[in-house]
C-alpha positions as CSV (number, residue, x, y, z in Angstrom):
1,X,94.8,82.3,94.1
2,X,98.7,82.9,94.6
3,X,100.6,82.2,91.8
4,X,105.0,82.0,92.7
5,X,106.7,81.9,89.6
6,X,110.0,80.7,90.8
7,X,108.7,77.5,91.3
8,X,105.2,77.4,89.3
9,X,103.7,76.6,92.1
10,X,99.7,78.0,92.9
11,X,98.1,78.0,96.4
12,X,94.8,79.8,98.0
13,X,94.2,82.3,100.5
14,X,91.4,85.0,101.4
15,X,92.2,88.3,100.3
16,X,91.6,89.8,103.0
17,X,95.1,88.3,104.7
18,X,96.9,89.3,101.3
19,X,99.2,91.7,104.1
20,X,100.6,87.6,105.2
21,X,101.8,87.4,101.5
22,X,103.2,91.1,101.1
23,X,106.6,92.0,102.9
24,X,107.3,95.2,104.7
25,X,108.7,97.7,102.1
26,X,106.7,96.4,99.4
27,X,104.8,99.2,97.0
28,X,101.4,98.9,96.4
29,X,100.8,100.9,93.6
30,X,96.6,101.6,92.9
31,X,94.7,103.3,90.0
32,X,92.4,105.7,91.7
33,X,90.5,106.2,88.7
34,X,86.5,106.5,89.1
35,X,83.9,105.1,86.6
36,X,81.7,107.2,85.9
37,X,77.3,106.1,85.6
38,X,78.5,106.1,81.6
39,X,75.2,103.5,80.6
40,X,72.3,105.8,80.0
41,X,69.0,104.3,78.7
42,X,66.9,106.3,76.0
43,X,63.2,106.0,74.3
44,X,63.5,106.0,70.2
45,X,61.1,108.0,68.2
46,X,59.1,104.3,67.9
47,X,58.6,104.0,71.1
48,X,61.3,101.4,71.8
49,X,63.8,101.8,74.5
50,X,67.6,101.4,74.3
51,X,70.9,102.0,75.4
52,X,73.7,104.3,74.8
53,X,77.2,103.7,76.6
54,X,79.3,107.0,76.3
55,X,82.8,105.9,75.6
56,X,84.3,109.3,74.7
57,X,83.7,113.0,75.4
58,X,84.6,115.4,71.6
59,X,83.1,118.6,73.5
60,X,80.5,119.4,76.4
61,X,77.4,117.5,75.4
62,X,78.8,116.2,72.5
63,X,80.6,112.4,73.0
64,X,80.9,109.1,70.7
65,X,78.4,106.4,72.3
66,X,77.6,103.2,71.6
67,X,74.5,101.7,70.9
68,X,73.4,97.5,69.9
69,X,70.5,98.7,67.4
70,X,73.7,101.0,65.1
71,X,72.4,100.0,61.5
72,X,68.9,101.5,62.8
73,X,70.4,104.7,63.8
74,X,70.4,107.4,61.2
75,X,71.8,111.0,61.1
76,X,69.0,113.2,62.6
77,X,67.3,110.5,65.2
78,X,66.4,111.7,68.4
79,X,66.4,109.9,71.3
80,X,64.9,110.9,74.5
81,X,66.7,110.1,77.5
82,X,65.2,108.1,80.3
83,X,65.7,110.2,83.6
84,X,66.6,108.0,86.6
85,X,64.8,110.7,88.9
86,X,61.4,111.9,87.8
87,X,62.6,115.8,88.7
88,X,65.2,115.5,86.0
89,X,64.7,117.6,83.2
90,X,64.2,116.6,79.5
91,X,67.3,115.8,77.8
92,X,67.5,114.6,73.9
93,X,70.5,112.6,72.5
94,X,70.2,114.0,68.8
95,X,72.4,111.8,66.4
96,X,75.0,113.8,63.9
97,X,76.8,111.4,63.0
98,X,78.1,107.9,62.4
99,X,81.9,106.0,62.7
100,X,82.2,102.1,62.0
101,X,81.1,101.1,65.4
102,X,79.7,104.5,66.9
103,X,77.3,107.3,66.9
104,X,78.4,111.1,67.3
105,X,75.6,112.3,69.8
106,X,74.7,115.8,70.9
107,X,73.0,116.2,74.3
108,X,70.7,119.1,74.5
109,X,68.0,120.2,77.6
110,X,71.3,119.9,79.7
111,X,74.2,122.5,80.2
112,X,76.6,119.3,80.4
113,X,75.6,116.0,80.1
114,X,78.9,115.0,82.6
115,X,77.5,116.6,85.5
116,X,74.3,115.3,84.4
117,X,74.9,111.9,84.9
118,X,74.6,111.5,88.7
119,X,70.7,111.8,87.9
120,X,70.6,109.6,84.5
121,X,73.0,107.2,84.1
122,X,73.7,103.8,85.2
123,X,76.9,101.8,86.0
124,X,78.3,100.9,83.2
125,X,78.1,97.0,83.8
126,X,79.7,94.5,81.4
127,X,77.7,92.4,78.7
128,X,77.5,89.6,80.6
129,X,76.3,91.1,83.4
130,X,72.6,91.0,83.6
131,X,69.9,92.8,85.3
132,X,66.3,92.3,85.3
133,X,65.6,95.8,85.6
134,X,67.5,99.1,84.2
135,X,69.1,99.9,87.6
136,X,70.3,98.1,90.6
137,X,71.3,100.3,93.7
138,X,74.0,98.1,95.0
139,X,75.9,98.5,91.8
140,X,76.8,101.9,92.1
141,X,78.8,101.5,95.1
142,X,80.0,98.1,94.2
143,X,81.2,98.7,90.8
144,X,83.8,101.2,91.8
145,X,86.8,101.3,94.3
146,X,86.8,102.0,97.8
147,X,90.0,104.9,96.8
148,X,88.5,106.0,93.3
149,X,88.9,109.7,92.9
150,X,89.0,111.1,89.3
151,X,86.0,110.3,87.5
152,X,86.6,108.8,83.9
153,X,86.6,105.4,83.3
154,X,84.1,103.3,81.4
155,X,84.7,100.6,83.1
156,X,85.9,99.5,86.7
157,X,89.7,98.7,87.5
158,X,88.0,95.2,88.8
159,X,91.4,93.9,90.8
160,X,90.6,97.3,92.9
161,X,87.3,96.1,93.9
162,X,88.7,93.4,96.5
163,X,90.2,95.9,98.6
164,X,88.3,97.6,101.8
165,X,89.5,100.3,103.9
166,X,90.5,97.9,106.9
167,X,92.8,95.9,104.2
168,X,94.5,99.0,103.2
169,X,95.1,99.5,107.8
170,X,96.2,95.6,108.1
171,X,99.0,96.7,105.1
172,X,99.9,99.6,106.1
173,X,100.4,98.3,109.5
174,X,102.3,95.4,108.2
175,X,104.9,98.5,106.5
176,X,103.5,98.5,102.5
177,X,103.4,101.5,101.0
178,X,100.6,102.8,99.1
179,X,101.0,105.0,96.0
180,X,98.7,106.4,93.1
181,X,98.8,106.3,89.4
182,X,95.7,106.7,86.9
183,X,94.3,105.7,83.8
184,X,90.8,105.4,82.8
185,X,89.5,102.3,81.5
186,X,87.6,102.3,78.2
187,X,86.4,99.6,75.5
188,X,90.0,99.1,74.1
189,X,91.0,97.1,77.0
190,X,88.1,94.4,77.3
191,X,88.2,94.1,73.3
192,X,89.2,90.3,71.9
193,X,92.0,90.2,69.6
194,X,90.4,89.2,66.5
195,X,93.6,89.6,64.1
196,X,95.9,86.7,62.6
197,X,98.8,88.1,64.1
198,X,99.4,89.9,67.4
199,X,101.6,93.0,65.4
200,X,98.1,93.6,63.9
201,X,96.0,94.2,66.6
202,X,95.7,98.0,67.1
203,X,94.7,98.7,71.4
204,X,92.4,101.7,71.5
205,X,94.1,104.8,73.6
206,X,93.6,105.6,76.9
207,X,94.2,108.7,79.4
208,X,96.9,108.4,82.1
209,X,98.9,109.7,84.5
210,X,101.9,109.4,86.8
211,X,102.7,111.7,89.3
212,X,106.3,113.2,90.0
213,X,105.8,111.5,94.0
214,X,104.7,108.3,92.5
215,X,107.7,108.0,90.1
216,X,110.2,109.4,93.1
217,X,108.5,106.8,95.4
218,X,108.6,103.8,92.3
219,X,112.3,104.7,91.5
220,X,113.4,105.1,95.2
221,X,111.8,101.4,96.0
222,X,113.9,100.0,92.7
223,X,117.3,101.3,94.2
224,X,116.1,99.8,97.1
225,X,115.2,96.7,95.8
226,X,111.9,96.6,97.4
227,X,109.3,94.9,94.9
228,X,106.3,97.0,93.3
229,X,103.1,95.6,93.5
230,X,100.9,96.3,90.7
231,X,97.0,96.3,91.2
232,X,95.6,95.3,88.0
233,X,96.5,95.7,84.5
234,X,95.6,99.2,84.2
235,X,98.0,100.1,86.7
236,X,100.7,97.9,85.1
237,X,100.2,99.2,81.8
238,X,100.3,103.0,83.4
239,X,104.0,101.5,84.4
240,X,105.0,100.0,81.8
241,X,104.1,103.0,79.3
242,X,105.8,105.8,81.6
243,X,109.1,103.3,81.9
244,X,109.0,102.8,77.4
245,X,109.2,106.5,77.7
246,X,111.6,107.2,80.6
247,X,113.2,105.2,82.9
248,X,114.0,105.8,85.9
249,X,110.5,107.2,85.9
250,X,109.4,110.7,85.9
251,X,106.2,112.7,85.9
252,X,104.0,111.8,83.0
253,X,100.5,112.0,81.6
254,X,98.7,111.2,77.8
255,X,97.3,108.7,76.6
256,X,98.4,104.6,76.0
257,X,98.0,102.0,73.4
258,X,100.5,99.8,74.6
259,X,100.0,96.3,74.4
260,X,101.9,93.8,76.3
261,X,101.8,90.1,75.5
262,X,104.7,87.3,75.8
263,X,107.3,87.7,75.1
264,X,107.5,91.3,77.3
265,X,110.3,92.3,79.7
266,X,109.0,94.0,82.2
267,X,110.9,96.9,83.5
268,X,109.2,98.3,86.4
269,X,106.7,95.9,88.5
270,X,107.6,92.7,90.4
271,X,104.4,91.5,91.2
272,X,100.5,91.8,89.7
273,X,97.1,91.0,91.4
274,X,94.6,90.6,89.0
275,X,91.3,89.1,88.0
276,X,90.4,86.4,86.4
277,X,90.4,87.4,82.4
278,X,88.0,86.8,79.4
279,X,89.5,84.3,76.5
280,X,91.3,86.1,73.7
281,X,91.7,89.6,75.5
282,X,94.6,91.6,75.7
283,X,94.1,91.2,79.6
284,X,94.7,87.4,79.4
285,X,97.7,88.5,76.8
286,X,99.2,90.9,79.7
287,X,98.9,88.3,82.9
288,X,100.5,85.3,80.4
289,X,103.4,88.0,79.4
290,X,104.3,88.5,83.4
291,X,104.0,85.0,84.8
292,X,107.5,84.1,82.2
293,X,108.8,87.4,81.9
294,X,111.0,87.6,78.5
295,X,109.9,84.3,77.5
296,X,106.6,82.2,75.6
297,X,105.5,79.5,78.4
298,X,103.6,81.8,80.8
299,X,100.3,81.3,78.8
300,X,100.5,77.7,79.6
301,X,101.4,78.8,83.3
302,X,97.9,80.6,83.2
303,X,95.8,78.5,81.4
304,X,96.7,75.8,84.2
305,X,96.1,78.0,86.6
306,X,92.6,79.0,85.4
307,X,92.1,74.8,84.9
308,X,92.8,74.8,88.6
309,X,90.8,77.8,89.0
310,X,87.6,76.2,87.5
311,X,88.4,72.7,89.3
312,X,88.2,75.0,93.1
313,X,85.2,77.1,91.9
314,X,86.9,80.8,91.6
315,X,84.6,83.3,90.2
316,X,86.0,84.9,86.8
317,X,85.3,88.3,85.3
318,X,84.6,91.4,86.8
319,X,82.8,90.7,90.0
320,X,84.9,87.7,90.6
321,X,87.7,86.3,92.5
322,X,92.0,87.3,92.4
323,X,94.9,86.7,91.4
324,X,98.7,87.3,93.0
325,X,101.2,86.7,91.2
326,X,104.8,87.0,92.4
C-alpha cells in the first residue's frame, strides 16, 4: 500500500516493483541487524516444559529472560534446556534472581550460551504467531533479512523481510542508493502503551549504530536534496536519535529510548516503508507522527488507511504486507 501525503491519497502495488515508486538518487537506508534463535524451550524440575526468551545478555551465560509461568519461578530452580540436536550437550538455566517481569538466569554445561544457540534455540516468533510444534525450519530463514549481518536482535526488523536480492539489483539499477545503520530490536518496541498520558510512557533502550559513511552518505543526499528512504521504524528511530544528538549527522553508537509520536518534526527521513502495526504500540505512534509531520491528524490518515487496508485484505503484523509512505 502507497500512502502520498501531499494529497492523502493511498493506492496499491507489488513490492517487488517498489524501484517504479523510488526515483534515481533516492537513499535506501536498511538496518542489517540479525535476530538471533533467542526462544529456547526448557523441562522444569516437575516435568513440565516451557519457554525462556533471552531479552538481554548481563555477562557470558548469564542474561535476563523471560518466561509466562514467572510467579512459579523461584530463586534456585533449575531448568534443563531442551537441545534442538540430540548431540548437544546438557545445559541447565539455574534461576538467581527475579526483576518485576524477569528472571536473572545463569547458563551452565556451556562455555557461552551465545554461541550455543545455533544448536538450541528457536526463532524468536511473536505471541501471535503459533506453531503446532516447538520448531519450524522455514522460520529460521524467513524470520530474518536477506542483508542481516550483526546478530542481536530479539526480534525481526519485519519491513526488511519484503526485500530479496533481485529487488535490491532492479534498485540499484534504477540509481538508489543503499546504505547501513543498526539497531537491535528488543521487547520495548512491540510493548502497548498502557499509561494515561504519552510523557509517561518510558520505551525500553536499545543498542545502535551509525556509521561515519552512512552519516557522510545521509548528509551529502540532504544538501543534495535527494529524499532518504527509511526501512522500518528501527531504522527511523536509528535516524532520528543520531539527528537529536547531532545534526548534520556524524558517527554514533549507544543505545535509544526515543519515542516518536504526533506531533514529531522529523529531521532526517523523507520517506518510511513499514508494516502494518499492532493497536496501541509505539510503532503505530511512530507511522501516525510521519504521515502529518509537526502536526495531530496523521493518526486519522492511518487509521483510514488500515480501514482500507482491512477492506482489500492486507496482511498485518510481522509476516504481513507494506507500507510506503512518501
Amino acid at each position: 500500500m502507497q500512502l502520498h501525503r501531499a494529497n492523502r491519497s493511498i493506492s496499491e502495488t507489488l513490492f517487488d516493483e517498489l524501484d517504479t515508486s523510488l526515483c534515481a538518487g533516492d537513499l535506501l537506508v536498511i538496518n542489517d541487524t540479525k535476530v538471533i534463535p533467542a526462544r529456547i524451550f526448557v523441562r522444569k524440575p516437575t516435568g513440565g516444559s516451557a519457554d525462556l526468551l533471552l531479552t538481554e545478555e548481563i555477562a557470558p551465560n548469564d542474561w535476563w529472560v523471560k518466561i509466562r509461568s514467572m510467579n512459579r519461578m523461584r530463586v534456585g530452580i533449575q531448568l534443563q534446556v531442551i537441545p534442538r540436536t540430540p548431540s548437544t550437550p546438557a545445559i541447565i538455566a539455574t534461576v538467581l534472581g527475579k526483576s518485576i517481569d524477569s528472571l536473572h538466569v545463569r547458563f551452565t554445561g556451556v562455555d557461552d550460551i551465545s554461541e550455543a544457540l545455533d544448536s538450541v534455540g528457536h526463532p524468536p516468533l511473536p505471541p501471535y504467531i503459533s506453531r503446532k510444534k516447538e520448531s519450524n525450519d522455514a522460520d529460521h530463514s524467513r524470520y530474518q533479512t536477506v542483508y542481516a549481518a550483526k546478530p542481536g536482535s530479539i526480534a525481526a526488523p519485519t519491513a526488511g523481510l519484503h526485500f530479496t536480492e533481485l529487488l535490491f539489483q532492479k534498485l540499484q539499477a534504477k540509481g538508489v542508493k543503499i546504505v547501513k545503520v543498526t539497531l537491535h530490536v528488543g521487547l520495548g518496541t512491540f510493548m502497548p502503551v498502557k499509561t494515561e498520558s504519552l510523557s509517561e510512557h518510558r520505551m525500553h533502550e536499545e543498542r545502535f549504530q551509525l556509521s561515519a559513511e552512512t552519516a557522510e552518505e545521509i548528509n551529502a543526499a540532504k544538501i543534495a536534496g535527494r529524499r532518504i528512504i527509511a526501512v522500518g521504524t528501527t531504522t527511523t528511530r536509528v535516524l532520528e536519535s543520531a539527528a537529536a544528538i547531532q545534526f548534520p549527522l556524524v558517527a554514533t553508537e549507544g543505545r535509544t529510548r526515543i519515542f516518536i509520536h504526533p506531533p514529531y518534526q522529523f529531521k532526517v527521513i523523507d520517506g518510511l516503508i513499514t508494516n502494518f502495526h499492532i493497536p496501541k504500540s509505539t510503532l503505530l505512534m511512530l507511522v501516525s507522527a510521519f504521515a502529518s509531520p509537526g502536526k495531530m491528524d496523521g493518526r486519522q490518515f492511518i487509521l483510514d488507511a488500515y480501514a482500507e487496508a482491512i477492506r482489500r485484505q492486507f496482511r498485518f503484523y510481522s509476516y504481513g504486507d507494506a507500507m510506503l509512505i512518501l
